[in-house]
PDB file of the backbone (N, CA, C, O) and the ligand in Angstrom, with CONECT records:
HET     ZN  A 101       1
ATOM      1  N   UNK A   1      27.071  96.898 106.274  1.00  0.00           N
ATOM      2  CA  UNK A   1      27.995  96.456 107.304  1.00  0.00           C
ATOM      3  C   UNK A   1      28.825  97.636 107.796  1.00  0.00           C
ATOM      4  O   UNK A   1      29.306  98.359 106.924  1.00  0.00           O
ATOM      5  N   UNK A   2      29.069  97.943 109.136  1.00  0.00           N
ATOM      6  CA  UNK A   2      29.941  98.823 109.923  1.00  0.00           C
ATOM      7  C   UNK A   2      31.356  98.342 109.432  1.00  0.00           C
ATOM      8  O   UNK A   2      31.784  97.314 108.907  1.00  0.00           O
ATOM      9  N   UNK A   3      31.981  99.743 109.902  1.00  0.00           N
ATOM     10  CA  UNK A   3      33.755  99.273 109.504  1.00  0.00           C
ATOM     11  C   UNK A   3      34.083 100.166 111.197  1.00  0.00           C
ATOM     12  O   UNK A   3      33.681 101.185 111.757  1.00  0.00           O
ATOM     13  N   UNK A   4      35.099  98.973 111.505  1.00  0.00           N
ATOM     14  CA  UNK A   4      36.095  99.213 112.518  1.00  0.00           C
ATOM     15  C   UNK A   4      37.191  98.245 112.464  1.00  0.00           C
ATOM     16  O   UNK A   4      37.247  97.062 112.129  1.00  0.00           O
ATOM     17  N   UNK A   5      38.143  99.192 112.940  1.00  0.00           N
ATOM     18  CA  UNK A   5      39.215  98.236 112.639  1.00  0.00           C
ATOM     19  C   UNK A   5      39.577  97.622 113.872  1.00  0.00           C
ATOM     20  O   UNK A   5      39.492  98.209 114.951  1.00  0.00           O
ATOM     21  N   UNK A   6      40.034  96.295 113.718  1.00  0.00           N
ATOM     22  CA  UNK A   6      40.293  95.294 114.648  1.00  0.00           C
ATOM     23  C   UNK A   6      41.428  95.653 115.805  1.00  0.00           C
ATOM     24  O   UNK A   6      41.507  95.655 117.034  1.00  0.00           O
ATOM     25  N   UNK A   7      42.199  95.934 114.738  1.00  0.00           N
ATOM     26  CA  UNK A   7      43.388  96.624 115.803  1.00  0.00           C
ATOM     27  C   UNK A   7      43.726  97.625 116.793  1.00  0.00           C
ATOM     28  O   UNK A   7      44.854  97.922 117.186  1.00  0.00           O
ATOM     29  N   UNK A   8      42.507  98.154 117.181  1.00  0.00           N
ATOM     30  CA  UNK A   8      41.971  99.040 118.200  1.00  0.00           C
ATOM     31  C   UNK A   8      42.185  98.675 118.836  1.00  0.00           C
ATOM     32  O   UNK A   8      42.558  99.490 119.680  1.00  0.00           O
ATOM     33  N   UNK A   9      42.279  96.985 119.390  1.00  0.00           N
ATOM     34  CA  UNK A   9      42.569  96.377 120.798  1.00  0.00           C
ATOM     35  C   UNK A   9      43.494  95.832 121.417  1.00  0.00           C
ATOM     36  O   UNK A   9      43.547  95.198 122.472  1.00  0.00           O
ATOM     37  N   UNK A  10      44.750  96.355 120.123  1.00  0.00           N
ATOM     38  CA  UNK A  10      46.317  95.799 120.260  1.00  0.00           C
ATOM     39  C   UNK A  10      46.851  96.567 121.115  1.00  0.00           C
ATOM     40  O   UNK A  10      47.795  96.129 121.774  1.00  0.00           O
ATOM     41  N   UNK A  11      46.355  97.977 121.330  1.00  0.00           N
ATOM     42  CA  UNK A  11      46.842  99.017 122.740  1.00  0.00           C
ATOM     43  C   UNK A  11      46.740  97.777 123.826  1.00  0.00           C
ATOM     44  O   UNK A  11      47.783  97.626 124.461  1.00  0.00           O
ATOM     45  N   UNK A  12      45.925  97.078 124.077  1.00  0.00           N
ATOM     46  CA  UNK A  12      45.082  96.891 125.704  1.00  0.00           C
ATOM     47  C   UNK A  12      46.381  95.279 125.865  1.00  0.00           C
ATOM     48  O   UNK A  12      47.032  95.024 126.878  1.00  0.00           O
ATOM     49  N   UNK A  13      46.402  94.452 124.521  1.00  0.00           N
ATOM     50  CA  UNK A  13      46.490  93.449 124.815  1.00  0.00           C
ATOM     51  C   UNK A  13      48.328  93.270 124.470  1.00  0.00           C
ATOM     52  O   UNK A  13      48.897  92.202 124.699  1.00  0.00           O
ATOM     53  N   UNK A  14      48.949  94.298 123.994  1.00  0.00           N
ATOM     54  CA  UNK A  14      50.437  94.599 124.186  1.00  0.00           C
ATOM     55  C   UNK A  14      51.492  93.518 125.484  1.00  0.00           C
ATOM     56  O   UNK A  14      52.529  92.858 125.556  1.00  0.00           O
ATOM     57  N   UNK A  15      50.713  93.813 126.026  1.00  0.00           N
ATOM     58  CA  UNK A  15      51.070  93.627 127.945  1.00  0.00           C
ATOM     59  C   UNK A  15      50.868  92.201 127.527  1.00  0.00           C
ATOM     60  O   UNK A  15      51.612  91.501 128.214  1.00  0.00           O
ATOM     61  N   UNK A  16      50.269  91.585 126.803  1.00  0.00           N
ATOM     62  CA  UNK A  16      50.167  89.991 126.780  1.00  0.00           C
ATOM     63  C   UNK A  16      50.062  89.108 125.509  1.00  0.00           C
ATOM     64  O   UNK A  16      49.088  88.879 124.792  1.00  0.00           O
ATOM     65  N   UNK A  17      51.322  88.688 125.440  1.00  0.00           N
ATOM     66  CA  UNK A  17      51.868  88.572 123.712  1.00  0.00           C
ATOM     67  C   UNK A  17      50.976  86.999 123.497  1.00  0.00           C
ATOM     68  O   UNK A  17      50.293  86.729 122.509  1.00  0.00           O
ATOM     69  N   UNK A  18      51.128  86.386 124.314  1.00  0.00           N
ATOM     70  CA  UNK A  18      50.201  85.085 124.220  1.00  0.00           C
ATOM     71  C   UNK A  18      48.328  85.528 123.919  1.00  0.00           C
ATOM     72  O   UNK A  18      47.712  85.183 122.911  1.00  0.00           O
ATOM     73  N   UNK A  19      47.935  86.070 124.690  1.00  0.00           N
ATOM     74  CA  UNK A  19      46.600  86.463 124.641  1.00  0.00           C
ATOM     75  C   UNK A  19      46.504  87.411 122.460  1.00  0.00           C
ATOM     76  O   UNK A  19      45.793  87.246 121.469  1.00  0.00           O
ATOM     77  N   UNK A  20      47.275  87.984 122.702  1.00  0.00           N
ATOM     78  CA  UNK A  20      47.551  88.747 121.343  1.00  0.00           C
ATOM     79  C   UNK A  20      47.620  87.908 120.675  1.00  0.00           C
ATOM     80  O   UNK A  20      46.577  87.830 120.026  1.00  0.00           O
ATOM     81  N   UNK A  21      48.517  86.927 120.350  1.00  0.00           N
ATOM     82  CA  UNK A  21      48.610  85.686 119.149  1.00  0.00           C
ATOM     83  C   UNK A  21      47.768  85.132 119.122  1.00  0.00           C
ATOM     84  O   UNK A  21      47.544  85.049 117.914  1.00  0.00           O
ATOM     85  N   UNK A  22      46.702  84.390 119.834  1.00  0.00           N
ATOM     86  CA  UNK A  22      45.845  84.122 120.259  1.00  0.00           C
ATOM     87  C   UNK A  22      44.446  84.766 119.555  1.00  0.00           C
ATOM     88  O   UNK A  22      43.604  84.074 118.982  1.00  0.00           O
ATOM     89  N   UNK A  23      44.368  86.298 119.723  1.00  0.00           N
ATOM     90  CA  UNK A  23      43.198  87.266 118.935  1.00  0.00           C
ATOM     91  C   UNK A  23      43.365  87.399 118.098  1.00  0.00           C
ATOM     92  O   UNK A  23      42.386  87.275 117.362  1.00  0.00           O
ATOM     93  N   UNK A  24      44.573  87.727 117.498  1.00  0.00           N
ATOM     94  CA  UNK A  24      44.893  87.817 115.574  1.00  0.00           C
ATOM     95  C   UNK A  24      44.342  86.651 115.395  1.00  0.00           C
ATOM     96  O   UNK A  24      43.295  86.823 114.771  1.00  0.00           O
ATOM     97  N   UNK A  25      44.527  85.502 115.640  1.00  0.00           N
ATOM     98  CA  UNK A  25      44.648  84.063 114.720  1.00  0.00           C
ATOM     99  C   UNK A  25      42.994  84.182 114.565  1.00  0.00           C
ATOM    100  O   UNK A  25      42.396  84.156 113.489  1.00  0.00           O
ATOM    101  N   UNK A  26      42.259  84.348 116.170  1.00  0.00           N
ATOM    102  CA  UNK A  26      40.931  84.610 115.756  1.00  0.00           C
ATOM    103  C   UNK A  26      39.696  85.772 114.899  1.00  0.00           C
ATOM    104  O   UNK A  26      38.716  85.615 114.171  1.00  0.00           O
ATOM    105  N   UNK A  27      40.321  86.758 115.401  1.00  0.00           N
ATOM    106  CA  UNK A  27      39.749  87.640 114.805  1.00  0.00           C
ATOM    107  C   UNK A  27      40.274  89.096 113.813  1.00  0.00           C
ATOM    108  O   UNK A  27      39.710  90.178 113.650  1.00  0.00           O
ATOM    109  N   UNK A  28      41.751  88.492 113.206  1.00  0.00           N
ATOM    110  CA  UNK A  28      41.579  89.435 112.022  1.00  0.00           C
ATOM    111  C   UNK A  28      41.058  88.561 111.454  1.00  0.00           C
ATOM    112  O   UNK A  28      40.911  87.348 111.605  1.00  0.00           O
ATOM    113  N   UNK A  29      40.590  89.832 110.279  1.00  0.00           N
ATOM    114  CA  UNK A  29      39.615  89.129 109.101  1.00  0.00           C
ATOM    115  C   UNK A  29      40.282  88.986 107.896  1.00  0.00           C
ATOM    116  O   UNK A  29      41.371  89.412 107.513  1.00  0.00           O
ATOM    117  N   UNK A  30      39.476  88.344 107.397  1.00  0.00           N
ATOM    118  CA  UNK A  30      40.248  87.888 106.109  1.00  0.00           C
ATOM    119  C   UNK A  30      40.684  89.009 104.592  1.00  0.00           C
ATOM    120  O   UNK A  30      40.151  89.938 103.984  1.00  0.00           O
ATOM    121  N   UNK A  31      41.666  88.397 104.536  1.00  0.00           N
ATOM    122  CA  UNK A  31      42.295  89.398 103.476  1.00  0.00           C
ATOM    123  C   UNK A  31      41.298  89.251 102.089  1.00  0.00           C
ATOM    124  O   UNK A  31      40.771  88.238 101.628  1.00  0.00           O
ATOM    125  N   UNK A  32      41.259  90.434 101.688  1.00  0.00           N
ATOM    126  CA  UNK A  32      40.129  90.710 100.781  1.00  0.00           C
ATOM    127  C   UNK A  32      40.959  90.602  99.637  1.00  0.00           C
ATOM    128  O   UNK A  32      42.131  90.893  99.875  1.00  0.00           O
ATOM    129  N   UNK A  33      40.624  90.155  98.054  1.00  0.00           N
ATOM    130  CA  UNK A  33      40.293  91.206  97.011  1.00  0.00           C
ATOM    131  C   UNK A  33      39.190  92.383  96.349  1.00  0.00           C
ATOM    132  O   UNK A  33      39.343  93.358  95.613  1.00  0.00           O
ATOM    133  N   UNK A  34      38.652  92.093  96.655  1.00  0.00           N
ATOM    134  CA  UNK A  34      37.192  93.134  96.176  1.00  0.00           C
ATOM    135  C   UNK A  34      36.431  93.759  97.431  1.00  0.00           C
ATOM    136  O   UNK A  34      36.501  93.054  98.438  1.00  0.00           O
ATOM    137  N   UNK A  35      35.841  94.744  97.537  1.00  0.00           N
ATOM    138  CA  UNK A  35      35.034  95.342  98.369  1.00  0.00           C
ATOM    139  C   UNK A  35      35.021  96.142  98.839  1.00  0.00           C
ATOM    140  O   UNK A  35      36.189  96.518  98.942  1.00  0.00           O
ATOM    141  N   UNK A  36      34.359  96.819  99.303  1.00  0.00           N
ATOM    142  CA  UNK A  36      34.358  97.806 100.499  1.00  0.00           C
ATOM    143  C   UNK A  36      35.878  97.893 101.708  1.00  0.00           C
ATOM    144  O   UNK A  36      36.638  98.861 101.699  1.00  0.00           O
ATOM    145  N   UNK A  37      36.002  97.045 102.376  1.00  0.00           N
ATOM    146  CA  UNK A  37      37.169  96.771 102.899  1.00  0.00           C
ATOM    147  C   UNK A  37      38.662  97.120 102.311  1.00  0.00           C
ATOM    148  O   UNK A  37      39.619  97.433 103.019  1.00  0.00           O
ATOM    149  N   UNK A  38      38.675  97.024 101.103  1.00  0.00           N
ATOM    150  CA  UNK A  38      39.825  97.363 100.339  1.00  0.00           C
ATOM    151  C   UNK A  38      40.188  98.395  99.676  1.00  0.00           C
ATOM    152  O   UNK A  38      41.333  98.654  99.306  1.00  0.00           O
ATOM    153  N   UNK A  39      39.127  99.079  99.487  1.00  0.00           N
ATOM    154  CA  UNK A  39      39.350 100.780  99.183  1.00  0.00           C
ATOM    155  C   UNK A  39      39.421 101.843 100.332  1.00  0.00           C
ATOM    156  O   UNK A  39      38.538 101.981 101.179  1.00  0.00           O
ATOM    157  N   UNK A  40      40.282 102.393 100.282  1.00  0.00           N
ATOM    158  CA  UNK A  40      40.358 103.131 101.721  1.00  0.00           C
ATOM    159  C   UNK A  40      40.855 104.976 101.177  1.00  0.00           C
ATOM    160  O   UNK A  40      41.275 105.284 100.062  1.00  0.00           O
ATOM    161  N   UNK A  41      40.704 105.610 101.966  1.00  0.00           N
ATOM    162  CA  UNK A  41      40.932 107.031 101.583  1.00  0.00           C
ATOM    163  C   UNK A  41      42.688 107.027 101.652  1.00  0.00           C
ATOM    164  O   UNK A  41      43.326 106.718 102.658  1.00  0.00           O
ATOM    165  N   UNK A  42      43.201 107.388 100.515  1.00  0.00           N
ATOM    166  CA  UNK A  42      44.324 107.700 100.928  1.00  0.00           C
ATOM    167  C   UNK A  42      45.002 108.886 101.641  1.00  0.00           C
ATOM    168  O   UNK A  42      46.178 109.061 101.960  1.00  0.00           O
ATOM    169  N   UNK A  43      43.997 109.579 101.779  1.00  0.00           N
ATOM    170  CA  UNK A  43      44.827 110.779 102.713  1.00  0.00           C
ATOM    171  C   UNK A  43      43.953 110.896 103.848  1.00  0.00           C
ATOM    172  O   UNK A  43      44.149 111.790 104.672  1.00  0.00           O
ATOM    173  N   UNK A  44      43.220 110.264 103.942  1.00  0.00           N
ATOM    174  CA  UNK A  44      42.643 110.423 105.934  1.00  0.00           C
ATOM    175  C   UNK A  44      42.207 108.876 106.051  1.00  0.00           C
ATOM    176  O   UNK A  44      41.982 108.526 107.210  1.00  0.00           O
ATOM    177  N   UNK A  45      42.064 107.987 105.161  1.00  0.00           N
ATOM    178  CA  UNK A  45      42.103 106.675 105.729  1.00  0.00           C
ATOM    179  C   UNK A  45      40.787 106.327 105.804  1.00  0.00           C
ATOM    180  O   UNK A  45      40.672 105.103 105.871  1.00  0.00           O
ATOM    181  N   UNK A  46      39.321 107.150 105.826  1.00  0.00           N
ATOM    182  CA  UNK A  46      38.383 106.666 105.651  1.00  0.00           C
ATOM    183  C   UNK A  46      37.778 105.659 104.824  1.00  0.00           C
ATOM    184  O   UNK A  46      38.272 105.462 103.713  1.00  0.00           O
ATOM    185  N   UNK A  47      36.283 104.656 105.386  1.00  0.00           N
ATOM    186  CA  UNK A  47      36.333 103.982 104.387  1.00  0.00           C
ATOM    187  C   UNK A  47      34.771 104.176 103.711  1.00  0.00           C
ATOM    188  O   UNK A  47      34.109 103.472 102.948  1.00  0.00           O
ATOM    189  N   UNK A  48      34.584 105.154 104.210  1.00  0.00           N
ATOM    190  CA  UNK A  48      33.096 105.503 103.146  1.00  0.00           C
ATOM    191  C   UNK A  48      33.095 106.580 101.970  1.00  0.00           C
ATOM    192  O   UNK A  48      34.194 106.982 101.586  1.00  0.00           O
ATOM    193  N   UNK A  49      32.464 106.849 101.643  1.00  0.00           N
ATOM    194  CA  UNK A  49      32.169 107.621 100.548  1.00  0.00           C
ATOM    195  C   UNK A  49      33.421 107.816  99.265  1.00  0.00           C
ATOM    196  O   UNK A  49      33.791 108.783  98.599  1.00  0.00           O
ATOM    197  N   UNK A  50      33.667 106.930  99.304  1.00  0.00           N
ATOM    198  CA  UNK A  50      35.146 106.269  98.525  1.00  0.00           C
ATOM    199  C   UNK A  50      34.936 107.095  97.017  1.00  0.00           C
ATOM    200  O   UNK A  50      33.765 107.062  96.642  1.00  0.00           O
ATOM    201  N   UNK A  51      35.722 107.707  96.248  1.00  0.00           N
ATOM    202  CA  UNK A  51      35.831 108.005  94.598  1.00  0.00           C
ATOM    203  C   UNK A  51      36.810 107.360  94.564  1.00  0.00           C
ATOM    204  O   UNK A  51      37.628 107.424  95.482  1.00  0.00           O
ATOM    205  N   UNK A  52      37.037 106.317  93.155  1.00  0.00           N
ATOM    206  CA  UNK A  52      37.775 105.491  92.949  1.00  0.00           C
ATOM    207  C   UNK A  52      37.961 105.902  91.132  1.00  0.00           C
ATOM    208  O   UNK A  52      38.428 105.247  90.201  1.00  0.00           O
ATOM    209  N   UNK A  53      37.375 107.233  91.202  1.00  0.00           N
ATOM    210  CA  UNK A  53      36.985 107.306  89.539  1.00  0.00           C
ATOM    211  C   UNK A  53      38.484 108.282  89.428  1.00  0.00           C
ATOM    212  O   UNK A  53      39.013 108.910  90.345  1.00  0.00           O
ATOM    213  N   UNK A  54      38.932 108.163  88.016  1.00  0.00           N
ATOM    214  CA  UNK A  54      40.577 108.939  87.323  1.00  0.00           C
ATOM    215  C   UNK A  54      41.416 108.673  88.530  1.00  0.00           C
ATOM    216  O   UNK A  54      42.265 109.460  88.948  1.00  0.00           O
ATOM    217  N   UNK A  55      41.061 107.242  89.191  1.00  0.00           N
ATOM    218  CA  UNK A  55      42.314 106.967  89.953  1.00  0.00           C
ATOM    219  C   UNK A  55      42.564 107.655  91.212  1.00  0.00           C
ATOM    220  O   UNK A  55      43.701 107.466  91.645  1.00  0.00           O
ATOM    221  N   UNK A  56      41.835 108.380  91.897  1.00  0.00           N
ATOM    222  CA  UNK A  56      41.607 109.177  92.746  1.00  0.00           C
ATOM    223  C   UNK A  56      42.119 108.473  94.153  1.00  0.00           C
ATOM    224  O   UNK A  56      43.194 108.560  94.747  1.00  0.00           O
ATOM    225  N   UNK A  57      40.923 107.748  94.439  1.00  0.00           N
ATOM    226  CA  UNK A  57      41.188 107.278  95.445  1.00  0.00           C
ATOM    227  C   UNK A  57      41.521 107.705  97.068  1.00  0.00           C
ATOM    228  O   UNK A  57      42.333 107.431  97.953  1.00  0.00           O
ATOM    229  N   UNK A  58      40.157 108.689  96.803  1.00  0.00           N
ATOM    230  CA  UNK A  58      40.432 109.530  98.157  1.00  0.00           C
ATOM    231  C   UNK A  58      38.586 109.952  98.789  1.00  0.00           C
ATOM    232  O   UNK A  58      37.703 109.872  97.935  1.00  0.00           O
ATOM    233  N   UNK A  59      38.316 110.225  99.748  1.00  0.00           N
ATOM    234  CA  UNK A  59      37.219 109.589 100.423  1.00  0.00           C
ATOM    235  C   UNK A  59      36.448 111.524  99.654  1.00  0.00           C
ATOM    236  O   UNK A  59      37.148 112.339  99.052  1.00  0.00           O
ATOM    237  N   UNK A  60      35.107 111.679  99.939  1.00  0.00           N
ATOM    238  CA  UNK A  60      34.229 112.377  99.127  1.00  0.00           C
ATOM    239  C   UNK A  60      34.953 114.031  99.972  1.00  0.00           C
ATOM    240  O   UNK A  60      35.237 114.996  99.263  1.00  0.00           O
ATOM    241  N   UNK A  61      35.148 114.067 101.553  1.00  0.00           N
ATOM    242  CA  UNK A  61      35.142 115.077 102.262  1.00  0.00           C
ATOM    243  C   UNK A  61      36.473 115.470 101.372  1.00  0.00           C
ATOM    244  O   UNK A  61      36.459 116.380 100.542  1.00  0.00           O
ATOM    245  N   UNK A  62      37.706 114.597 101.684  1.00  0.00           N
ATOM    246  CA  UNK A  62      38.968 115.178 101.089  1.00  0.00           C
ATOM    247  C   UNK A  62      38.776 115.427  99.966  1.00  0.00           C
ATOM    248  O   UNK A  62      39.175 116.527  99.583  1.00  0.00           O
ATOM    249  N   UNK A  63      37.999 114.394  98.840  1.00  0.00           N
ATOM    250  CA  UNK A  63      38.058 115.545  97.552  1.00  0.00           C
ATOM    251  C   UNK A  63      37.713 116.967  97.703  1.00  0.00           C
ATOM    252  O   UNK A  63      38.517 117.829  97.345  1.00  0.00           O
ATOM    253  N   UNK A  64      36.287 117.344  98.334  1.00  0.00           N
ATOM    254  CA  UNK A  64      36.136 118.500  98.326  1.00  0.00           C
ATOM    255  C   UNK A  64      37.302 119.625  98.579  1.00  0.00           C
ATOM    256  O   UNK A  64      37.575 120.687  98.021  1.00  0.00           O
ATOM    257  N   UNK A  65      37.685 119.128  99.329  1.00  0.00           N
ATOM    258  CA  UNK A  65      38.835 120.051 100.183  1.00  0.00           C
ATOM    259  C   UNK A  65      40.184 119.939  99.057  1.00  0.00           C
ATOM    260  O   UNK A  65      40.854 120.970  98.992  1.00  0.00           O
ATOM    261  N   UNK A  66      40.574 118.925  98.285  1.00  0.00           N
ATOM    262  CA  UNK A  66      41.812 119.032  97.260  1.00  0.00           C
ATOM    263  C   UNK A  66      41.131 119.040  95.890  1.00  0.00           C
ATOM    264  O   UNK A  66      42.042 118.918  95.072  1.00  0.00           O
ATOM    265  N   UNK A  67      40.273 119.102  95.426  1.00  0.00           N
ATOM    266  CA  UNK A  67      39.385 119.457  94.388  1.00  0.00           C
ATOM    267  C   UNK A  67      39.804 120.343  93.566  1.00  0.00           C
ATOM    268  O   UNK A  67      40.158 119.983  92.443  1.00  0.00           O
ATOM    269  N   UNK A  68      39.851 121.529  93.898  1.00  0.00           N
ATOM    270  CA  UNK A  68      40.264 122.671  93.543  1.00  0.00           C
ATOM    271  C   UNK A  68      42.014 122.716  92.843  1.00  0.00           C
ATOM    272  O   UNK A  68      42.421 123.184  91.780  1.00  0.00           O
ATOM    273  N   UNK A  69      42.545 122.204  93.665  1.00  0.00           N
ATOM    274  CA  UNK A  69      44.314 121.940  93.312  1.00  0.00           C
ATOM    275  C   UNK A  69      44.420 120.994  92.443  1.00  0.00           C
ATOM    276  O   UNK A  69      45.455 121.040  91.779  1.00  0.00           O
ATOM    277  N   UNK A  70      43.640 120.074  92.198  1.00  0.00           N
ATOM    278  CA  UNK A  70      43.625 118.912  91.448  1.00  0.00           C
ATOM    279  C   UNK A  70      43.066 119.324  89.963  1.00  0.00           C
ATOM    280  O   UNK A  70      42.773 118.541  89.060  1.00  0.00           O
ATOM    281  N   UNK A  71      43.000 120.621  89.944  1.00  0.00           N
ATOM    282  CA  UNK A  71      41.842 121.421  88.578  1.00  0.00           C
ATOM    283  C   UNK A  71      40.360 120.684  88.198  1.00  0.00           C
ATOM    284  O   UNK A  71      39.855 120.577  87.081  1.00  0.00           O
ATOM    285  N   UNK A  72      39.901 120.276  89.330  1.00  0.00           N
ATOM    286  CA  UNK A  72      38.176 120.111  89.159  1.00  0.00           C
ATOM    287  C   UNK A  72      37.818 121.819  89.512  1.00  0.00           C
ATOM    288  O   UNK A  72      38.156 122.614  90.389  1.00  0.00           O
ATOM    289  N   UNK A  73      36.837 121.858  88.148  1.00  0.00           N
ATOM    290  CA  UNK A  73      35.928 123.567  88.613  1.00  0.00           C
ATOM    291  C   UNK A  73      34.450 123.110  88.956  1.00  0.00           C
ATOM    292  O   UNK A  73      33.820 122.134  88.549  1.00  0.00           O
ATOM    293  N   UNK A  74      34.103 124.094  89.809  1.00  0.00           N
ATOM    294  CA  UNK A  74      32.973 123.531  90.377  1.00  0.00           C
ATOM    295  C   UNK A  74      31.869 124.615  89.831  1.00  0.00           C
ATOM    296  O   UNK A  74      31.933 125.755  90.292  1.00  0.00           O
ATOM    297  N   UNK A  75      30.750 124.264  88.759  1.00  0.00           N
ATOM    298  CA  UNK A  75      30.132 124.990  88.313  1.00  0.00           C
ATOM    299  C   UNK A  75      29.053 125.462  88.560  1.00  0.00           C
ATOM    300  O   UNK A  75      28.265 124.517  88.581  1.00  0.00           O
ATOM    301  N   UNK A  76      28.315 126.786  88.852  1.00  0.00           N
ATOM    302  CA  UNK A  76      27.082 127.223  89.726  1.00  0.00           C
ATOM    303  C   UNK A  76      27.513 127.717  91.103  1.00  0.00           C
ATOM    304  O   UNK A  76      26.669 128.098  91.915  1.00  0.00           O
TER     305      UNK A  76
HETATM  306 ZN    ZN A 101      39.733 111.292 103.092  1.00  0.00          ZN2+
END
């Protein structure tokens, strides 16, 4: 399943608070416990390539990039 977030279309529909109440009620989605949906990168917000391992919780690109500061050594 694709991820986009819904609220992309709250720019357009601002201008019309009825039409807006109206799209939330229909199409946010439902609040999760488990899944894909609920793990999110904490420092750029992505929602793929998720590490969730020693509590991390930050998407695969940003580890690479804070890896190093965090004392992971990268061997070879
Ligand atoms: Zn990230």
């Amino acid at each position: 399943m694709t991820y986009s977030d819904y609220r992309k279309v709250f720019k357009q529909l601002k201008a019309k608070p009825t039409k807006m109440q109206k799209y939330i009620k229909h199409n946010a989605p439902k609040a999760r416990k488990y899944g894909r949906s609920t793990k999110k990168c904490r420092r750029c917000g992505r929602p793929g390539g998720h590490i969730g391992k020693y509590g991390l919780a930050v998407c695969r690109s940003c580890f690479r990039e804070i890896a190093t500061s965090l004392g992971f050594k990268k061997y070879n």
